[in-house]
C-alpha positions as a Markdown table, in Angstrom:
| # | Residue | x | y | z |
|---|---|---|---|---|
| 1 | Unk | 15.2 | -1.0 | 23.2 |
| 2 | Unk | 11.6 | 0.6 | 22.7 |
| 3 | Unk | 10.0 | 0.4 | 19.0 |
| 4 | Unk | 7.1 | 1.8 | 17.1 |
| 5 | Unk | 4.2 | -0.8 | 17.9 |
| 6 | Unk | 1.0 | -0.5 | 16.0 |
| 7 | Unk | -1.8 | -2.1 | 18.7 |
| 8 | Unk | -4.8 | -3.5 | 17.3 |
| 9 | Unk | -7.8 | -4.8 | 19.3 |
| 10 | Unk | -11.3 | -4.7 | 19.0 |
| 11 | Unk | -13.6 | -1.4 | 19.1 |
| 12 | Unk | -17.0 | -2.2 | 21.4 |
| 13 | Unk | -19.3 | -0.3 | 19.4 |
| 14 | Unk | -22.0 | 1.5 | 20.8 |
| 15 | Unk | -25.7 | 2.0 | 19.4 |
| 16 | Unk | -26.6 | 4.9 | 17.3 |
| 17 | Unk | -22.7 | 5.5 | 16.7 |
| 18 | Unk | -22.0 | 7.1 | 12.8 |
| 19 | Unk | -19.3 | 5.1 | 11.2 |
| 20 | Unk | -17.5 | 5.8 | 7.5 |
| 21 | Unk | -15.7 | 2.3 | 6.4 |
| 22 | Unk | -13.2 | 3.4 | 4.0 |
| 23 | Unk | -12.4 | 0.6 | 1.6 |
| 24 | Unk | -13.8 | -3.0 | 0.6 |
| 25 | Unk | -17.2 | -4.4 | 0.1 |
| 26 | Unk | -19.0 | -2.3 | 3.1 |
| 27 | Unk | -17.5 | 1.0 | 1.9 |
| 28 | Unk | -19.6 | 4.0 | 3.2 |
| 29 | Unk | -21.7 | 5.5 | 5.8 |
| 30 | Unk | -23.4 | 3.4 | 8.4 |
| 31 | Unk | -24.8 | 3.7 | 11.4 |
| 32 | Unk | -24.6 | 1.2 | 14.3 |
| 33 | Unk | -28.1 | -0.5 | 15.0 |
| 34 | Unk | -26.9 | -3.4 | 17.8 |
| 35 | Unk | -23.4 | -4.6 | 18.8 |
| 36 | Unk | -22.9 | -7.7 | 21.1 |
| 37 | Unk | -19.8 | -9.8 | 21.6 |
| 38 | Unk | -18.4 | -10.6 | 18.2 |
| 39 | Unk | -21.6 | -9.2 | 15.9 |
| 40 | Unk | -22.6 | -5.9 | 14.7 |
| 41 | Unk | -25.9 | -4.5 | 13.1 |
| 42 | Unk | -24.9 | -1.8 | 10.7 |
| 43 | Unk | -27.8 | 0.1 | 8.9 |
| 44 | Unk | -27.5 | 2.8 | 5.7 |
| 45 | Unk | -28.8 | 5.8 | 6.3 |
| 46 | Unk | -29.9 | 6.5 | 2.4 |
| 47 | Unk | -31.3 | 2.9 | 1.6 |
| 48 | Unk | -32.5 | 1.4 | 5.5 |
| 49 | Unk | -30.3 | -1.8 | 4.5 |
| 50 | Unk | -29.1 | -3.4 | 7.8 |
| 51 | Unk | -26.7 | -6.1 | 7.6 |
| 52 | Unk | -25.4 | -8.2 | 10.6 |
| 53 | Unk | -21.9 | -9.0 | 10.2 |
| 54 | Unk | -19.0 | -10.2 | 12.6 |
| 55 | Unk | -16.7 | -7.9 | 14.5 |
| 56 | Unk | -14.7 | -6.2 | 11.8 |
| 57 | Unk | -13.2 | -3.0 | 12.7 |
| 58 | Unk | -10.2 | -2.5 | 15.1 |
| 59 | Unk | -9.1 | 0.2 | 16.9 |
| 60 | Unk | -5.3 | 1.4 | 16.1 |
| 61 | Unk | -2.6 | 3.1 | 18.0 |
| 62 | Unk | 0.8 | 3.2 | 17.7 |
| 63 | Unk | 2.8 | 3.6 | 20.6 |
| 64 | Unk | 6.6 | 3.3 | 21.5 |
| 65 | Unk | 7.1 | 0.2 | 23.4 |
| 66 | Unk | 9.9 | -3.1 | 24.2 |
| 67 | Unk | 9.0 | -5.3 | 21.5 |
| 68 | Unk | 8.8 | -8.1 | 21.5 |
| 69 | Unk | 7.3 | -8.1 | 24.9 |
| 70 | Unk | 8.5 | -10.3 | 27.4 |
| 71 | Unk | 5.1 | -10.9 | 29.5 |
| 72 | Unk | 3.4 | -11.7 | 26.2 |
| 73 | Unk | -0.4 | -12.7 | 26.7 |
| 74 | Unk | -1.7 | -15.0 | 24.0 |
């Protein structure tokens, strides 16, 4: 019987992309300098600060889907 499944997986950012984190320690506007597989190079737009962190933001759906799925990848 089909369920409400929230699907998570990563979002391949894109140079020159305008992102708002809204909570924790990175909270606020950013713009993306550099993404390759598994970092990203985020730089303020009011103080020039880039950092270089790991993959951290996911993108979310929710769709209606068997779940558990039988033909489970892991």
């Amino acid at each position: 019987m089909p369920d409400k499944v929230l699907v998570f997986g990563p979002y391949k950012f894109k140079p020159g992309q305008k992102i708002y984190i809204n909570g924790g320690k990175r909270k606020g506007d950013w713009e993306i300098v550099d993404y390759d597989e598994g970092k990203v190079t985020l730089q303020c737009p009011v103080s020039g600060i880039k950092l270089t962190v790991n993959q951290f933001c996911f993108f979310v759906d929710e769709v209606v889907q068997e779940w558990p799925q039988k033909n489970e990848e892991k």
